[in-house]
TIMIPA-834877 format. One record per residue (C-alpha): residue in one letter; x negated, y negated, z negated. Coordinates in Angstrom, 1 decimal, padded with zeros to 4 digits. Example, Ala and Ser with C-alpha at 12.3 -4.5 7.8 and 13.67 -1.06 7.14 Angstrom:
BEGIN
<type->a&X->-012.3&Y->004.5&Z->-007.8> $
<type->s&X->-013.7&Y->001.1&Z->-007.1> $
This chain:
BEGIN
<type->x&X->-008.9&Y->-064.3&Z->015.2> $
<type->x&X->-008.4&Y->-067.8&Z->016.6> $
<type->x&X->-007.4&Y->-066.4&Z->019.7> $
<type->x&X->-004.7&Y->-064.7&Z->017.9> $
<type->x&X->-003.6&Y->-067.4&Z->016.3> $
<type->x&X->-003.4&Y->-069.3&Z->019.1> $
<type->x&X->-001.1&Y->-066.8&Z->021.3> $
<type->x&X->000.9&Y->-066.2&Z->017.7> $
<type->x&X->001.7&Y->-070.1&Z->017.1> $
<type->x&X->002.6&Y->-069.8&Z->021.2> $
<type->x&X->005.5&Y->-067.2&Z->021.1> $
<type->x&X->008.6&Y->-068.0&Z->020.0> $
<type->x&X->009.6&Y->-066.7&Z->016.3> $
<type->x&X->012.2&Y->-064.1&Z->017.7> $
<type->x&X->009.6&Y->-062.5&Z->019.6> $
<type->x&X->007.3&Y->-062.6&Z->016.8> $
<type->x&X->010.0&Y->-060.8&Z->014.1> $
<type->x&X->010.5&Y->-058.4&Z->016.9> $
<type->x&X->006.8&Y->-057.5&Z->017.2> $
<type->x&X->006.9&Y->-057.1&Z->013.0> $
<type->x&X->009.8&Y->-055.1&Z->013.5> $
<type->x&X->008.7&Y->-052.6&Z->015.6> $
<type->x&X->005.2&Y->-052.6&Z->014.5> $
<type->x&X->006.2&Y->-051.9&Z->010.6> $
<type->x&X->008.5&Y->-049.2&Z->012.1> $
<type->x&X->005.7&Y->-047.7&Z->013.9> $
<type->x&X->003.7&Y->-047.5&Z->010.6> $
<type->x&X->006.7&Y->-045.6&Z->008.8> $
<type->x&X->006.9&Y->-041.6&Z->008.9> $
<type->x&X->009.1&Y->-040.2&Z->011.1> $
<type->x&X->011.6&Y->-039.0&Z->008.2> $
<type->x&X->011.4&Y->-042.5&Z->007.0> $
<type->x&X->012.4&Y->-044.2&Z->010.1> $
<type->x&X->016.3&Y->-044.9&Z->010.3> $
<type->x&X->017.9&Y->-042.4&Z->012.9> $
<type->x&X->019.8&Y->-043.6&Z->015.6> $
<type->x&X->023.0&Y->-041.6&Z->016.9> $
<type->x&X->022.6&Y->-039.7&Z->020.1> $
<type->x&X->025.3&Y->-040.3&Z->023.2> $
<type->x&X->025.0&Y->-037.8&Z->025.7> $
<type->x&X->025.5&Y->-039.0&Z->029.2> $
<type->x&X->027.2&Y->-036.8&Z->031.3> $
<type->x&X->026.2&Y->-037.6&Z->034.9> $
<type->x&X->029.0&Y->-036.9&Z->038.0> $
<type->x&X->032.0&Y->-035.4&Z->035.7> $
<type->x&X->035.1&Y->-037.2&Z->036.5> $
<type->x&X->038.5&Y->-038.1&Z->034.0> $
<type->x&X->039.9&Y->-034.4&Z->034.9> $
<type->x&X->036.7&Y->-032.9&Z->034.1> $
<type->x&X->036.2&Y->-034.6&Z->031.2> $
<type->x&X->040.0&Y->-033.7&Z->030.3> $
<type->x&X->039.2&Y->-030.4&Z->031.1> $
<type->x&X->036.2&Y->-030.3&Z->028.8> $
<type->x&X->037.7&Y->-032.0&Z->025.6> $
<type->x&X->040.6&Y->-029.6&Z->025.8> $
<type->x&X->038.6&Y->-026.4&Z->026.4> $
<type->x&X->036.7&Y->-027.6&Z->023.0> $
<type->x&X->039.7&Y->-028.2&Z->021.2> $
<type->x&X->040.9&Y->-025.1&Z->022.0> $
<type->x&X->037.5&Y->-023.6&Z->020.5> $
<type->x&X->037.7&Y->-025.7&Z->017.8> $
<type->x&X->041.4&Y->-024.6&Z->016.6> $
<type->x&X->039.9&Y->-021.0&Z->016.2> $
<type->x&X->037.0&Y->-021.5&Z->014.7> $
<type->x&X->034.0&Y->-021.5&Z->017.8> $
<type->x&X->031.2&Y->-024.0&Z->018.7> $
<type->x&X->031.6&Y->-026.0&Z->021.7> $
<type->x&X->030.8&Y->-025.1&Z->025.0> $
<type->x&X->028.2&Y->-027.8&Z->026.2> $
<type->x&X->028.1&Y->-029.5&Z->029.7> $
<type->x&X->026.2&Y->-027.8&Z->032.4> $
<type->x&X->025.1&Y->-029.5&Z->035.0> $
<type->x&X->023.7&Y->-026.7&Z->036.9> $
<type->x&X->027.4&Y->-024.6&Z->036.2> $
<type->x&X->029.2&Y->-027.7&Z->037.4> $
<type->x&X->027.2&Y->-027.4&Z->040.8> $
<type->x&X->028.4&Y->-023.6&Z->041.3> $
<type->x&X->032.2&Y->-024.8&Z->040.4> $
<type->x&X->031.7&Y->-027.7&Z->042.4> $
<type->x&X->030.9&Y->-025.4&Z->045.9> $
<type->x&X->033.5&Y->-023.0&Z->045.2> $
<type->x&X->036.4&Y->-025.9&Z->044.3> $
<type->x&X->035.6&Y->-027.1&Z->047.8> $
<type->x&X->035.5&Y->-024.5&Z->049.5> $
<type->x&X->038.7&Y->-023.0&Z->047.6> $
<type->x&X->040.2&Y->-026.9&Z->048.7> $
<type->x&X->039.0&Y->-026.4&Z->052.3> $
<type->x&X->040.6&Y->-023.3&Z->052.7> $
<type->x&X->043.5&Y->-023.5&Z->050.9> $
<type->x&X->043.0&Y->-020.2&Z->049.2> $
<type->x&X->042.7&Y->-019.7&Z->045.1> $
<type->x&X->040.5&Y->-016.8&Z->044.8> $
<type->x&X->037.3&Y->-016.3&Z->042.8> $
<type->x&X->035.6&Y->-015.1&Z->045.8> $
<type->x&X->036.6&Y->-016.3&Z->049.4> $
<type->x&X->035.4&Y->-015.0&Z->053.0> $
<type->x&X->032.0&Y->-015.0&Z->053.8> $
<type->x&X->030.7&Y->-016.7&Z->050.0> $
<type->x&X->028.4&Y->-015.4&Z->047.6> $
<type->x&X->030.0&Y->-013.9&Z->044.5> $
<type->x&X->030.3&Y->-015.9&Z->041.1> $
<type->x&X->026.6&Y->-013.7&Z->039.5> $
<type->x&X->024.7&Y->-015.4&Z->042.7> $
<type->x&X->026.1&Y->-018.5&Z->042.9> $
<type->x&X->025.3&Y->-019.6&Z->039.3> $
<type->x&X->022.1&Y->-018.1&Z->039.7> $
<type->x&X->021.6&Y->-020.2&Z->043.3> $
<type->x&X->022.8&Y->-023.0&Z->041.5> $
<type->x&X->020.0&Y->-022.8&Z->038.9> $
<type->x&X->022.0&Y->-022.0&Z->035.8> $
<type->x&X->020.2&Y->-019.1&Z->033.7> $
<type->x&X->022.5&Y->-016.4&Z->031.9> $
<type->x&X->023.0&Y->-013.5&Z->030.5> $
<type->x&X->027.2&Y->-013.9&Z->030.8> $
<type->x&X->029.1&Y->-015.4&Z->033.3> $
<type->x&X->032.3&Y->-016.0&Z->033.7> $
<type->x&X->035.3&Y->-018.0&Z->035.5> $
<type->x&X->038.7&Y->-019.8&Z->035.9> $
<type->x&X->040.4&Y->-021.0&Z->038.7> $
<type->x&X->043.4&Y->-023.2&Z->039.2> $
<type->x&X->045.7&Y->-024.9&Z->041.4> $
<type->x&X->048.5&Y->-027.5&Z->040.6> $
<type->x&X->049.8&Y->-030.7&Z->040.8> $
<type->x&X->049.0&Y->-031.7&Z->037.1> $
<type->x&X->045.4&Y->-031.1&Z->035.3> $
<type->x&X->047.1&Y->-031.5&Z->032.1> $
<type->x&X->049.5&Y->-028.4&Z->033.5> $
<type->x&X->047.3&Y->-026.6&Z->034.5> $
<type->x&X->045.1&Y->-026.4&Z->031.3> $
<type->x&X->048.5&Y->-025.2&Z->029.4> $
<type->x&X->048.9&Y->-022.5&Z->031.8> $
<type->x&X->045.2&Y->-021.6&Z->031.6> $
<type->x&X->045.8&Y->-021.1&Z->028.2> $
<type->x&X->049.3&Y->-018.8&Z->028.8> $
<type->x&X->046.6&Y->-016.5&Z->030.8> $
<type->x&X->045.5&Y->-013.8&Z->028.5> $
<type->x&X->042.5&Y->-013.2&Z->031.0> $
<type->x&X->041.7&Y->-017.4&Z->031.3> $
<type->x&X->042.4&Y->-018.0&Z->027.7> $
<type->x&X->039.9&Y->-015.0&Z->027.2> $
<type->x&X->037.2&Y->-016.8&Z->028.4> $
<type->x&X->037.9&Y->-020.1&Z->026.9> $
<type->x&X->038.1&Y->-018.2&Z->023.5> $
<type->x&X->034.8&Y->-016.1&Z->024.6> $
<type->x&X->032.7&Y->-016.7&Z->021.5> $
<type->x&X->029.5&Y->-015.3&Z->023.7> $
<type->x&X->029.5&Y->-018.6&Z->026.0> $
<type->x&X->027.7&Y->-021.9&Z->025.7> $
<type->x&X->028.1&Y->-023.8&Z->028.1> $
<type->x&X->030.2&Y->-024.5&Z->030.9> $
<type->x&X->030.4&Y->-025.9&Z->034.2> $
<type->x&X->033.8&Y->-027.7&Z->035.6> $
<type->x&X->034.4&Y->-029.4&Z->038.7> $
<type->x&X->037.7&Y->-030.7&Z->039.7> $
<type->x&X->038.9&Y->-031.7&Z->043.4> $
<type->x&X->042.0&Y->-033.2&Z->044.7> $
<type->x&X->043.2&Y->-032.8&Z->048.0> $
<type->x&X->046.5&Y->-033.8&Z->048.9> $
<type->x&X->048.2&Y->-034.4&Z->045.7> $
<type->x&X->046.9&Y->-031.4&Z->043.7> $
<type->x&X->043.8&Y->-030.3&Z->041.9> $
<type->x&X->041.3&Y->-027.5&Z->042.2> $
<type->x&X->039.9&Y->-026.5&Z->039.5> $
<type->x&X->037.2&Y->-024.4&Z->038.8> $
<type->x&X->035.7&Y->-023.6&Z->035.0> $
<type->x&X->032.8&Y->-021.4&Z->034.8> $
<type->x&X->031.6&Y->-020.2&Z->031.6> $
<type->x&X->027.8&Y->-018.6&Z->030.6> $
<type->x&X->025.5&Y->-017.9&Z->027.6> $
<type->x&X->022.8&Y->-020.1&Z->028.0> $
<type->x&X->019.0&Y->-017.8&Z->028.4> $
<type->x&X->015.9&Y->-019.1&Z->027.4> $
């Protein structure tokens, strides 16, 4: 015990309410212990994408749906297609020579049951969205109350964006 004593008396008294702290918390239950909030990190998704994101969950929200949460495994199947839709200067859901949308979520690791995508092409994100919305067949899948989670990536090339969303249930 005089050891103790001895490194106690030798750290400084922050350090030593610190160690109190943490060790009283350690002693508490779980349910007793005070909860910190949560932030989610989302790794690689730019302004657009997050743009893109917030709306798409607004959207949900006005009618009633859970949000769609970020995948990063969909965002890596929108990702290859927006580049190669930029490359080629084409806006289709399935160019020359690529794997359809099914495969490349599944290539991209994502797991599903659903799947589902919009693509679009502009000089405005914020534009875009709207029209997205003015699509019965894009606002479909933003409204699809079967989906979870969602993947968007968003590329500019030469003073417009790309934009790819793709939607899925999320399996086991």
């Amino acid at each position: 015990m005089r050891v103790l004593t001895g490194i106690m008396r030798s750290l400084p008294l922050r350090a030593l309410r610190r160690t109190a702290c943490f060790a009283a918390a350690a002693l508490l239950p779980v349910s007793a212990r005070p909860q910190m909030p949560t932030y989610r990190v989302l790794p690689r998704i730019t302004i657009a994408e997050q743009y893109l994101l917030r709306s798409i969950n607004a959207e949900r929200a006005a009618v009633g749906l859970r949000p769609v949460h970020f995948s990063l495994e969909l965002q890596d199947a929108a990702h290859r297609h927006a580049l190669l839709m930029a490359r080629t200067n084409s806006l289709e859901h399935q160019l020359r020579g690529e794997p359809d949308l099914l495969h490349r979520g599944i290539s991209a690791g994502a797991r599903f049951y659903r799947i589902t995508e919009n693509i679009g092409v502009g000089p405005s994100i914020l534009d875009m969205h709207v029209a997205l919305m003015h699509s019965p067949h894009h606002r479909e899948n933003i409204l699809d109350d079967q989906v979870s989670a969602i993947g968007i990536s968003v590329i500019q090339v030469r003073g417009y964006f790309w934009a790819v969303e793709d939607f899925s249930d999320t399996a086991g």
